[in-house]
C-alpha positions as CSV (number, residue, x, y, z in Angstrom):
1,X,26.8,3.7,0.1
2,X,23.1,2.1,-1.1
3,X,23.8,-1.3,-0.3
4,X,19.6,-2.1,-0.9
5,X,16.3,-0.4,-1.9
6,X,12.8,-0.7,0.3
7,X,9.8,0.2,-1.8
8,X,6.1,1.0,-1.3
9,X,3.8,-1.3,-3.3
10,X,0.6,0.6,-3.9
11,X,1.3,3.7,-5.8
12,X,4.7,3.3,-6.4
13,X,4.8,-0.6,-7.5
14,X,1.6,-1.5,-8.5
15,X,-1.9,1.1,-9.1
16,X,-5.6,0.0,-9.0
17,X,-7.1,-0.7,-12.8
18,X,-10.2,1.1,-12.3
19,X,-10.9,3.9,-9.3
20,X,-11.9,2.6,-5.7
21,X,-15.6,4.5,-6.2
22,X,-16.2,2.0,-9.6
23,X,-15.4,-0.9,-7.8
24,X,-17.1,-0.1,-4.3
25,X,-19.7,0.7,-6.4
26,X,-20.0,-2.7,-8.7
27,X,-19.7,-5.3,-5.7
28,X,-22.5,-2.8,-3.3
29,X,-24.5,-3.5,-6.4
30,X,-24.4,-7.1,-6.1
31,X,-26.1,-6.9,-3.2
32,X,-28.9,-4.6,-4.3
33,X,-27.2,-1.4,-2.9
34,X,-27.2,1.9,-4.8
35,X,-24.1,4.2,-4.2
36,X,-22.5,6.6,-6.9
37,X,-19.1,6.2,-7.9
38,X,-17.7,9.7,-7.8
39,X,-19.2,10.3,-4.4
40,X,-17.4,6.9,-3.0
41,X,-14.2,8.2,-4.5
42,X,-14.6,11.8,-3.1
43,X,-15.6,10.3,0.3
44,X,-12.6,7.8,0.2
45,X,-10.2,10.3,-0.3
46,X,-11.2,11.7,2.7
47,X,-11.6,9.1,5.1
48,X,-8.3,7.5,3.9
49,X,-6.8,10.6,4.8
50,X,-8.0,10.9,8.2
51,X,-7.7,7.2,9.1
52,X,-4.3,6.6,10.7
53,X,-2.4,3.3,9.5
54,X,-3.4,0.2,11.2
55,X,-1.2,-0.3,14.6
56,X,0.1,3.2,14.2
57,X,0.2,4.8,17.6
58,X,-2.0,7.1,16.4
59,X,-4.8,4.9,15.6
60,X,-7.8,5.1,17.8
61,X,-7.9,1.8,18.9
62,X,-6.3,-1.6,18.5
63,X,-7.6,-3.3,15.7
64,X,-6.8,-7.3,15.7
65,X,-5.8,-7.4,12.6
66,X,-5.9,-4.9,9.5
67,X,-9.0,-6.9,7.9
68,X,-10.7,-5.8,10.8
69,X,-9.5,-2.1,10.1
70,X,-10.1,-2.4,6.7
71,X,-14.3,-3.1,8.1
72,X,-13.8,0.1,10.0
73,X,-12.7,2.4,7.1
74,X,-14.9,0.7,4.6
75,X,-17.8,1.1,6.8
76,X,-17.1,5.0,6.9
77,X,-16.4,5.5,3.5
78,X,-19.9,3.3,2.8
79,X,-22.3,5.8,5.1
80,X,-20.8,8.8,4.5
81,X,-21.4,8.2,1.0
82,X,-25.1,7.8,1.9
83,X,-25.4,3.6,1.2
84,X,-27.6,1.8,3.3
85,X,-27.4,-2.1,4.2
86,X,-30.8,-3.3,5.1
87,X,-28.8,-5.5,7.9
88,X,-25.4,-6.0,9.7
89,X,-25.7,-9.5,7.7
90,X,-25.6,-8.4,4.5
91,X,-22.8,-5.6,5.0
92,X,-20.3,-7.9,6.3
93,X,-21.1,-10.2,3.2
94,X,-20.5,-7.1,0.9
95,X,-17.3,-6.4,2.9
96,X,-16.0,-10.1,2.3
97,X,-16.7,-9.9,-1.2
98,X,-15.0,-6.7,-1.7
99,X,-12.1,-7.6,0.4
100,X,-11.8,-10.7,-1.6
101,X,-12.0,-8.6,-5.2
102,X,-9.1,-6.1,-3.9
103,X,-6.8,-9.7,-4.3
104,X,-8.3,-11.1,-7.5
105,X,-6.2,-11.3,-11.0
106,X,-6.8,-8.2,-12.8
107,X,-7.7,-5.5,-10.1
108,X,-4.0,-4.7,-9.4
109,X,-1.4,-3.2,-12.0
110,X,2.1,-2.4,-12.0
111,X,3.2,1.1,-12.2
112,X,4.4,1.4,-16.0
113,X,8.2,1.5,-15.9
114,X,7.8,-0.5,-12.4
115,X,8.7,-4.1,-13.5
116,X,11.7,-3.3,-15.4
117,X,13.1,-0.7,-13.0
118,X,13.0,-3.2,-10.4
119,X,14.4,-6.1,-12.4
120,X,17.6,-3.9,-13.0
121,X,17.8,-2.7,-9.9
122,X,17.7,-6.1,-8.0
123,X,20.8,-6.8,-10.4
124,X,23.2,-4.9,-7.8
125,X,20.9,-3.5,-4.8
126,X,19.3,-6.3,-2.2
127,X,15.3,-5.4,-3.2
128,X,12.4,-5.7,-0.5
129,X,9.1,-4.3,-0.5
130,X,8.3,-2.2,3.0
131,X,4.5,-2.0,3.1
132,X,1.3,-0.8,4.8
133,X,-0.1,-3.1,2.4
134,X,-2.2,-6.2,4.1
135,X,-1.0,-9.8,3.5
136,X,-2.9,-9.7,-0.2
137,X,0.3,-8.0,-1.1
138,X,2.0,-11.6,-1.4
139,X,-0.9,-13.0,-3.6
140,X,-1.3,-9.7,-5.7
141,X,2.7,-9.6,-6.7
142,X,2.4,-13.4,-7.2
143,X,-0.2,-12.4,-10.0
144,X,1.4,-9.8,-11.7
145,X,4.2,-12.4,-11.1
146,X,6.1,-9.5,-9.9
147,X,7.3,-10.9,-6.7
148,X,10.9,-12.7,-7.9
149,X,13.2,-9.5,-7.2
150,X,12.3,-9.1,-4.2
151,X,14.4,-11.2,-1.0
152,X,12.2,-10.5,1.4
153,X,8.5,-8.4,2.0
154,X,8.1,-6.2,5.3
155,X,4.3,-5.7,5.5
156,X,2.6,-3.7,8.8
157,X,0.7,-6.5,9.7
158,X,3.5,-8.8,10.4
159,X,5.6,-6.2,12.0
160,X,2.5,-4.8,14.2
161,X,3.9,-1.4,13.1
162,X,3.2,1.0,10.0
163,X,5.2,3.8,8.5
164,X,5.9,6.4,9.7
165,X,6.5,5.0,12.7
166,X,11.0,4.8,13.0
167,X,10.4,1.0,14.8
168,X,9.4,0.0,11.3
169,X,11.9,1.6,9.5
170,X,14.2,-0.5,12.5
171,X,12.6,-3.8,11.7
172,X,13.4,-3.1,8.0
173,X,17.4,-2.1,8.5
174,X,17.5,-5.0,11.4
175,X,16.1,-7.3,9.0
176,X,18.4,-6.4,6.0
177,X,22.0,-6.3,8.7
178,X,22.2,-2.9,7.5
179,X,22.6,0.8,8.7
180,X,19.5,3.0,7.9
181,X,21.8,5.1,5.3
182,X,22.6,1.9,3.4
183,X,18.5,1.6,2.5
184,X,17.0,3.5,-0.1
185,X,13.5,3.7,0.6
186,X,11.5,4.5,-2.5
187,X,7.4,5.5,-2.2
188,X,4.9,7.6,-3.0
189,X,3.6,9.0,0.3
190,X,5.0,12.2,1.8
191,X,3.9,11.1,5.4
192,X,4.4,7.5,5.7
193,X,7.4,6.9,3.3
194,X,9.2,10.6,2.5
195,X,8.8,11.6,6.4
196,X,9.0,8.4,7.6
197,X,12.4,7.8,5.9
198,X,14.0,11.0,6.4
199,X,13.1,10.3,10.8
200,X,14.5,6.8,10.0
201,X,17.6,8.1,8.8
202,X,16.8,6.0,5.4
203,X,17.7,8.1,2.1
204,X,14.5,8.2,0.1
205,X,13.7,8.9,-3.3
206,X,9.9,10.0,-4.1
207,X,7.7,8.9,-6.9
208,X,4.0,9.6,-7.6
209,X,2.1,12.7,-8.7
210,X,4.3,15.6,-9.2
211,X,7.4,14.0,-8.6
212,X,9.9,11.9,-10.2
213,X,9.0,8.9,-12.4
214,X,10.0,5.3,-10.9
215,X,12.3,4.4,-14.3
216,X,14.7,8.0,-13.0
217,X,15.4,5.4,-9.8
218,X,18.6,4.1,-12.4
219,X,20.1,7.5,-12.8
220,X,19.9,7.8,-8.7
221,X,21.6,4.8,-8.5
222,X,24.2,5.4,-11.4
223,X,22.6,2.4,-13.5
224,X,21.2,4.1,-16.1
């Protein structure tokens, strides 16, 4: 009945290759700002958690678009980790320069077993990615030159909706001409892409911590 597979690019296509705190804390160093990584990665964890998705109906306001949500969370994560800007000026220059890094060659990764999974997969499954992910995304897979299985990439701030929200999920089957129950969804997040999903009425398969390795995606599939 899986006529295509959706999946989740950070954490279940590609990973970070250092830890948000070290590179927070390299580019707040460039401009003469003193923050410790462990404390930025502790405090990030948090307010990730607590942030909803950008244009999620749960989000406290409207953000314009997710570079301006992106300011918001990175601002938080910033002063509740105890850094202090000596000006406005100079945070939003830190804030473009990090925004910038978080697309530059090197700082993304693919998953191990991600790339080859995907490349046999695309061999009888329609592929997309289905994303919370900013536009980056398109220059970040272009990098890892990981973007060729893939028809087609359904990011949040095109559709104006994030997983978990079912309109996504919609935009994802409409797009595709398919039934929900013809899309695996494959991700890493039990909120926006296990939840999300099962609301959906997409069949998902979960990677990540704790749960199955991406390569296993054959034997679901009866490629293996």
């Amino acid at each position: 009945m899986i006529k295509a597979v959706s999946f989740d690019a950070a954490g279940t296509l590609i990973q970070l290759a250092e830890e948000v705190g070290t590179s927070y804390s390299r580019v707040a160093a460039s401009f003469g700002v003193a923050v410790d990584p462990p404390a930025l990665n502790r405090v990030f964890g948090t307010v990730w958690k607590r942030t909803p998705p950008p244009f999620s109906e749960d989000a406290a306001d409207h953000d314009p678009h997710e570079k301006a949500w992106w300011s918001r969370l990175v601002r938080d994560v910033l002063t509740e980790a105890g850094a202090t800007f000596p000006d406005e000026a100079t945070f939003a220059e830190f804030f473009e320069a990090l925004y910038l890094y978080f697309e530059s060659p090197g700082t993304w990764l693919a998953v191990p077993g991600a790339r080859e999974t995907v490349e046999k997969v695309a061999g009888t499954h329609r592929c997309v990615v289905f994303s919370n992910f900013d536009g980056r995304l398109r220059r970040v897979l272009t990098d890892l030159e990981f973007l060729a299985p893939f028809e087609a990439l359904y990011l949040s701030c095109e559709m104006r909706r994030s997983k978990p929200d079912p309109r996504a999920f919609a935009t994802v089957a409409s797009g595709l001409g398919l039934h929900p129950r013809e899309i695996l969804h494959v991700g890493d997040d039990a909120l926006c892409d296990w939840a999300g999903a099962h609301a959906a009425g997409f069949p998902h398969f979960r990677v990540g911590p704790g749960q199955r390795n991406i390569s296993e995606l054959l034997s679901e599939l009866s490629l293996a």
